[in-house]
C-alpha positions as CSV (number, residue, x, y, z in Angstrom):
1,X,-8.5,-32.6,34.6
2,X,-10.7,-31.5,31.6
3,X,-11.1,-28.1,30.9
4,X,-12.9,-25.6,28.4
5,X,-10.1,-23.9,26.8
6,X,-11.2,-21.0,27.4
7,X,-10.4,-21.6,31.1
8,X,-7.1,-22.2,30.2
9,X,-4.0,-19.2,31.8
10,X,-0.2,-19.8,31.5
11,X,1.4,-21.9,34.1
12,X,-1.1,-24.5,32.9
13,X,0.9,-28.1,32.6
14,X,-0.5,-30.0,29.3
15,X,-1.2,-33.8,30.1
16,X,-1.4,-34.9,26.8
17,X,0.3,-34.3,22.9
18,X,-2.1,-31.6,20.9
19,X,-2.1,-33.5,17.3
20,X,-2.6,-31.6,13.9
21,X,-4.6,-32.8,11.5
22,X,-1.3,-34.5,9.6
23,X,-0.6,-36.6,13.0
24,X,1.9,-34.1,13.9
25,X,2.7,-32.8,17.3
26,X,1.9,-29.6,17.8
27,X,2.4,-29.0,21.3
28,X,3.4,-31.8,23.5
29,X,2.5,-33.2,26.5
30,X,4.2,-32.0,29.9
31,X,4.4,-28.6,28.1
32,X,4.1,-25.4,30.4
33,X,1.6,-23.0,28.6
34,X,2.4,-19.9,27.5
35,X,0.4,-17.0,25.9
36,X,1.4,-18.2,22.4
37,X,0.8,-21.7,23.4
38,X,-2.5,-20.8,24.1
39,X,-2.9,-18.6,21.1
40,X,-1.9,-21.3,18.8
41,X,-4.1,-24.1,20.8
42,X,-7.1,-21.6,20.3
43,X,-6.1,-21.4,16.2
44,X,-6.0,-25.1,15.9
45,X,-10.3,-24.8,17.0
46,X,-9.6,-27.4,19.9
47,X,-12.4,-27.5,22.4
48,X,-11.6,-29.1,25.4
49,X,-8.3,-30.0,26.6
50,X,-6.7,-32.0,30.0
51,X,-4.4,-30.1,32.3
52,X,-2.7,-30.9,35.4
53,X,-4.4,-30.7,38.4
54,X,-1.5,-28.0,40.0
55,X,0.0,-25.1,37.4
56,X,4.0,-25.4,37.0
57,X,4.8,-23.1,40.3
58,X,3.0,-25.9,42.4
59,X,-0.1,-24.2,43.4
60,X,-3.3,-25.7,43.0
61,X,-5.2,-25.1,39.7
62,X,-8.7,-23.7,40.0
63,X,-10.6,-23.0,36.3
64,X,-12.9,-20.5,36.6
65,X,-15.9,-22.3,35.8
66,X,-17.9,-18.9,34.5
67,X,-15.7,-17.9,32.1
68,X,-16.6,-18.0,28.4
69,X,-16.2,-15.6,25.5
70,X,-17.7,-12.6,26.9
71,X,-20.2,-10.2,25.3
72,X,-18.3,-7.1,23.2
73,X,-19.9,-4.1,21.4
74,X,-21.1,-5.8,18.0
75,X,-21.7,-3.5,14.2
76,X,-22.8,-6.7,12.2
77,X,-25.7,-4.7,10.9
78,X,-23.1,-1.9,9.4
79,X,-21.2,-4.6,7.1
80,X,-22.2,-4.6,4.1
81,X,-23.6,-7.6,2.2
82,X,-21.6,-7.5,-0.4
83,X,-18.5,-7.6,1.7
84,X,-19.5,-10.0,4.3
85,X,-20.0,-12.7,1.3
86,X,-16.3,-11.8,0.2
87,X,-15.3,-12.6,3.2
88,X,-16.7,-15.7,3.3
89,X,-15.9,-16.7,0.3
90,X,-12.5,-16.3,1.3
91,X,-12.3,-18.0,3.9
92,X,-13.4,-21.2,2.5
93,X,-11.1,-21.4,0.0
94,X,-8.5,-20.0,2.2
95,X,-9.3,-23.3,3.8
96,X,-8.7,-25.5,0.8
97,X,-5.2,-23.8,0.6
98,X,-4.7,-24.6,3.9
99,X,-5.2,-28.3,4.1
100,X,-3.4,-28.4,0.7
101,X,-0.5,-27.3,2.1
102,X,-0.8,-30.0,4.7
103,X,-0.8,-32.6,2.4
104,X,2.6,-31.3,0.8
105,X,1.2,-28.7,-2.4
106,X,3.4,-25.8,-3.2
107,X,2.5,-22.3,-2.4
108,X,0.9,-20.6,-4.8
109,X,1.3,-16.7,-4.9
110,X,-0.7,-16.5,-7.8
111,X,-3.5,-18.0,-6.5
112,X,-3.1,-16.2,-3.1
113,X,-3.1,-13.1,-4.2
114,X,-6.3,-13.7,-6.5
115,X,-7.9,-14.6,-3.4
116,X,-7.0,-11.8,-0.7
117,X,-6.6,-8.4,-3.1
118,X,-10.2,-8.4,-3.9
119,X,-11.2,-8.6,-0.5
120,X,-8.2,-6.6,1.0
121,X,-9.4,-3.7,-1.6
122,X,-13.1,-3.7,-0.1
123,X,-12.0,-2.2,3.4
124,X,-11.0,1.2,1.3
125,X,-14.8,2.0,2.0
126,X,-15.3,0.2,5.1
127,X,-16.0,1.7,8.5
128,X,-14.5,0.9,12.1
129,X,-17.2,-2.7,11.8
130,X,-14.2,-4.4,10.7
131,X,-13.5,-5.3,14.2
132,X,-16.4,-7.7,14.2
133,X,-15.6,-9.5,11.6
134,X,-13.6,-12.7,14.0
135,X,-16.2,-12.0,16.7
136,X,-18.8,-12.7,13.9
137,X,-16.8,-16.4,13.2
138,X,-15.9,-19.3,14.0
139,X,-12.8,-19.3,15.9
140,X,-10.8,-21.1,13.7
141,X,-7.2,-20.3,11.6
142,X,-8.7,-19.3,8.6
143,X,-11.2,-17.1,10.1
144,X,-8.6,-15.8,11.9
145,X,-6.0,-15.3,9.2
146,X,-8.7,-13.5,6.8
147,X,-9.6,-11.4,9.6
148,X,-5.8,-10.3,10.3
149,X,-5.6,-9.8,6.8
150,X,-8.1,-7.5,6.9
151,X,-7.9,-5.6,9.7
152,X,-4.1,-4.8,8.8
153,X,-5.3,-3.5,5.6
154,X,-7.4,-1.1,7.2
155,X,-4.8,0.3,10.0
156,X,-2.2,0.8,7.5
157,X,-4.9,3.0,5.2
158,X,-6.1,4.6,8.4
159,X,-2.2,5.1,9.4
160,X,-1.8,7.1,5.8
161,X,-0.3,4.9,3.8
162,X,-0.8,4.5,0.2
163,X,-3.0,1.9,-1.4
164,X,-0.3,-0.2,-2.7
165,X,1.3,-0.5,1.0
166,X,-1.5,-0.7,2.6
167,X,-2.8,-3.9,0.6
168,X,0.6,-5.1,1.0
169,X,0.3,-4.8,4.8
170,X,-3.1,-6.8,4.5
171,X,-1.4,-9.6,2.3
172,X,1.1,-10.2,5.0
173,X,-1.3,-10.0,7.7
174,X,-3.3,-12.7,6.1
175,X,-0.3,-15.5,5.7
176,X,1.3,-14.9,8.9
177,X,0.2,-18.0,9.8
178,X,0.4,-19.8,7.2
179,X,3.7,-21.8,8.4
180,X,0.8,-23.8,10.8
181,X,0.0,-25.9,8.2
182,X,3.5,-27.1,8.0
183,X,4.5,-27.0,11.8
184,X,5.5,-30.1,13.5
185,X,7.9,-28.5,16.2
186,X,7.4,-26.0,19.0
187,X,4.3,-23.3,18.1
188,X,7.7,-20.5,18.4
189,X,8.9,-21.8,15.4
190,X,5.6,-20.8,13.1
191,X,7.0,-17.6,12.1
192,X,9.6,-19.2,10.5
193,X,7.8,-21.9,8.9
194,X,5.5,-19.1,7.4
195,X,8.3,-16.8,6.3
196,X,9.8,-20.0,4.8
197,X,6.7,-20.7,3.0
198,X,7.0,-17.6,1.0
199,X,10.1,-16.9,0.9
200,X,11.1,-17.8,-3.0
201,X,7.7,-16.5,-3.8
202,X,8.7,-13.8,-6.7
203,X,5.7,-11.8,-6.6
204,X,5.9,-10.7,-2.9
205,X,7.9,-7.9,-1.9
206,X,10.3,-7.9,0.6
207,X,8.5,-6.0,3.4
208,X,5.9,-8.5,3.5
209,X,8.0,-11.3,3.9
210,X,9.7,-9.4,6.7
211,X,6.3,-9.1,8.4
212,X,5.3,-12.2,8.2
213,X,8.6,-13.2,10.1
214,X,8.7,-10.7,12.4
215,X,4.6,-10.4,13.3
216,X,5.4,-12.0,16.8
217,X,8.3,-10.1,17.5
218,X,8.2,-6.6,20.0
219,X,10.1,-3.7,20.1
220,X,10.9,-4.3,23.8
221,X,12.8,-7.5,22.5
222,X,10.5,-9.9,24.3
223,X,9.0,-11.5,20.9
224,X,10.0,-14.3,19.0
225,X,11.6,-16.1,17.0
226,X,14.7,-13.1,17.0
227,X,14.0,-11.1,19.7
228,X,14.4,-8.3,17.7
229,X,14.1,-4.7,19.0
230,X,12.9,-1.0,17.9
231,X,13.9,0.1,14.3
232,X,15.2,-3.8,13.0
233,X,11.6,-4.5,13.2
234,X,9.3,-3.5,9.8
235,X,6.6,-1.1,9.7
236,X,4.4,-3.7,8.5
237,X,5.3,-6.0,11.1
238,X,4.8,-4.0,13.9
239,X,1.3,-3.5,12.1
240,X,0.5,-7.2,12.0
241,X,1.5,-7.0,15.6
242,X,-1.1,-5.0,17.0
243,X,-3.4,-6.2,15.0
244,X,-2.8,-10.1,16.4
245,X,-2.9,-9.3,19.7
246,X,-6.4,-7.1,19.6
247,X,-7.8,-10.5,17.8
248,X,-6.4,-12.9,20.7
249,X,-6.9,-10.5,23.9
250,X,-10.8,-9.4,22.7
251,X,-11.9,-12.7,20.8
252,X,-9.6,-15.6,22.6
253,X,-8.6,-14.4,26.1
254,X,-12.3,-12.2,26.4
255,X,-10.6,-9.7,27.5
256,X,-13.6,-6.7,27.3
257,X,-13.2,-4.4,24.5
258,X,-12.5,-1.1,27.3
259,X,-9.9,-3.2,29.1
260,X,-7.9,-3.4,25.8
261,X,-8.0,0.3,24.8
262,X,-6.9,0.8,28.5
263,X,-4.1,-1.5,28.2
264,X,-3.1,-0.3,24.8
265,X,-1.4,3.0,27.0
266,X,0.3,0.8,29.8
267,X,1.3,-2.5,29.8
268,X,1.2,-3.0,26.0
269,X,2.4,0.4,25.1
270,X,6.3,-0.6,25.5
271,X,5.4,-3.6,23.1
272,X,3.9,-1.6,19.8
273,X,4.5,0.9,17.7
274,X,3.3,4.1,18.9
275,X,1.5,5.4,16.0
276,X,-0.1,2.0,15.2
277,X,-1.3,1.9,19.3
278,X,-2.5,5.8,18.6
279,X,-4.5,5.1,15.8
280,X,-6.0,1.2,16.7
281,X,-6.8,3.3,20.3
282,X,-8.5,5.7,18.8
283,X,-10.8,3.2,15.8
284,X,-12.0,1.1,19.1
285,X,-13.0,3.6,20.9
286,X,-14.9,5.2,17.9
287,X,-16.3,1.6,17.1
288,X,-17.4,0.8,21.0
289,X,-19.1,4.3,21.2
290,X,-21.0,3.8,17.6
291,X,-24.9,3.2,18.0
C-alpha cells in the first residue's frame, strides 16, 4: 500500500528500494523500518512511500489516516530579519555543497566554515525562537542540518560554554549529516561516512569530529554506529544528540511540543546528558509559554 510518510511507525516493511539522487540505494526494499530509517527517509524530503500491507510481527497495518504534522507553539514574529535571511542564505548554498559532494567534489573546510560561523555567531543574541526555525522550513537535509547547527550552538552557550566551544558545537551539529551525500549502504552507516568526510580536514578540532561520529550514539549504549556508553561519549556529541532528536520527535514524528518536555524526564532521560536535558527542558518550556 501507499502511504503519507508521515503515517509511517517502525515495524513498517518497505516494498520498494528508496533511491538517492546519485542512483544509489539508500534503504532497500524488504527493509523493516526503524526510527532512524524513518529519520533518514524523512531527510531525503520523500513524500509518499509503499509499505506492506502487515508490519514485520504479522499484524495487520492500519495508517492512521489523520495524522499529519501537527500544530506547535510558533515565535516567527521574534526572529529577526536580519537572521532569518542568514539563514537562508545558508541553506541554499549549504545545498550547493551538498549535491557537490554527490557528484564526487572534495570537502572544503574553508568554505564550510565561511558559510556556518557567521550564522552560528548570530544566535549569541538570539532568544528561545530558535526552535522554530525547521518548523518554519521545508523539511528537507539542508534545512535540517542548518537548523542542528544552530540550535547546538545555542544549547552549548546556554550550557556556559565559551564562545569558541560553543561555535564549535554548532559546526559539528551542522555536518553531522553530511556523510548522506556519500551514503550508498545502510542509513547506520552515515555517521561514519560524515566523520570520514572530515576527518583529514586540518582546520577542525578534534571534538568536533568526535561529535559528528558519535551524534547518534547514547549513553545507555543503545546508539550507533559504536554503541558507546557514558563518559567515551563527547560533550559535544551528546549535545548534537539532544538536539537531533527534539528536531525528529517535534518536526518529523509530530510529537506535541508538551509531550517532549515530558519525555525528556522519563523515557529519554537514560539516553542524554543530564545537563543538556536540564537546560533544553527548561528553553522549551520557556519558549511554549512565550506570548
Amino acid at each position: 500500500m501507499r502511504i503519507d510518510v508521515f503515517q509511517l511507525v517502525p515495524g513498517c516493511v518497505l516494498l520498494n528500494d528508496i533511491i538517492g539522487k546519485t542512483n544509489k540505494v539508500i534503504i532497500p526494499k524488504n527493509t523493516i523500518l526503524t526510527e532512524e530509517h524513518i529519520t533518514v527517509i524523512h531527510k531525503f524530503l520523500v513524500k509518499t512511500i509503499d509499505v506492506s500491507e502487515k508490519l514485520a510481527d504479522g499484524t495487520l497495518f492500519q495508517p492512521d489516516i489523520n495524522r499529519h504534522p501537527e500544530e506547535n507553539p510558533t515565535m516567527e514574529s521574534a526572529l529577526p530579519e536580519s537572521f532569518k535571511y542568514q539563514y537562508r542564505k545558508t541553506v541554499l548554498v549549504y545545498e550547493k555543497l551538498f549535491k557537490n559532494w554527490q557528484n564526487g567534489a572534495p570537502f572544503d573546510i574553508a568554505h564550510v566554515r565561511q558559510l556556518f560561523i557567521p550564522l552560528l555567531e548570530m544566535t549569541e543574541n538570539m532568544s528561545q525562537s530558535v526552535f522554530t526555525l525547521y518548523q518554519q522550513s521545508e523539511k528537507d537535509i539542508f534545512h535540517r542540518s542548518v537548523s542542528l547547527g544552530v540550535l547546538s550552538a545555542f544549547l552549548a552557550r546556554q550550557m556556559g560554554y565559551r564562545k569558541g566551544e560553543w561555535v564549535q558545537a554548532g559546526l559539528a551539529g551542522a555536518l553531522c549529516d553530511c556523510g548522506l551525500s556519500k551514503l550508498d549502504e545502510g542509513a547506520e552507516n552515515h555517521p561514519v561516512y560524515s566523520y570520514r568526510m572530515i576527518e583529514k580536514a586540518p582546520v577542525l578540532t578534534a571534538a568536533v569530529k568526535l561529535a559528528v561520529l558519535q551524534h547518534h550514539e547514547r549513553l545507555d549504549g543503545s546508539g550507533y554506529p559504536l554503541g558507546l556508553t557514558g563518559e567515551k561519549i563527547h560533550n559535544f556529541s551528546r549535545i548534537a544528540a539532544l538536539c537531533d532528536e527534539y528536531l525528529k520527535a517535534v518536526f518529523e514524528n509530530d510529537q506535541p511540543l508538551s509531550k517532549f518536555v515530558e519525555s525528556l524526564q522519563n523515557e529519554r532521560s537514560a539516553k542524554f546528558d543530564e545537563s543538556a536535558v536540564k537546560m533544553l527542558a527548561a528553553n522549551l518550556t520557556k519558549f511554549s509559554s512565550s506570548p
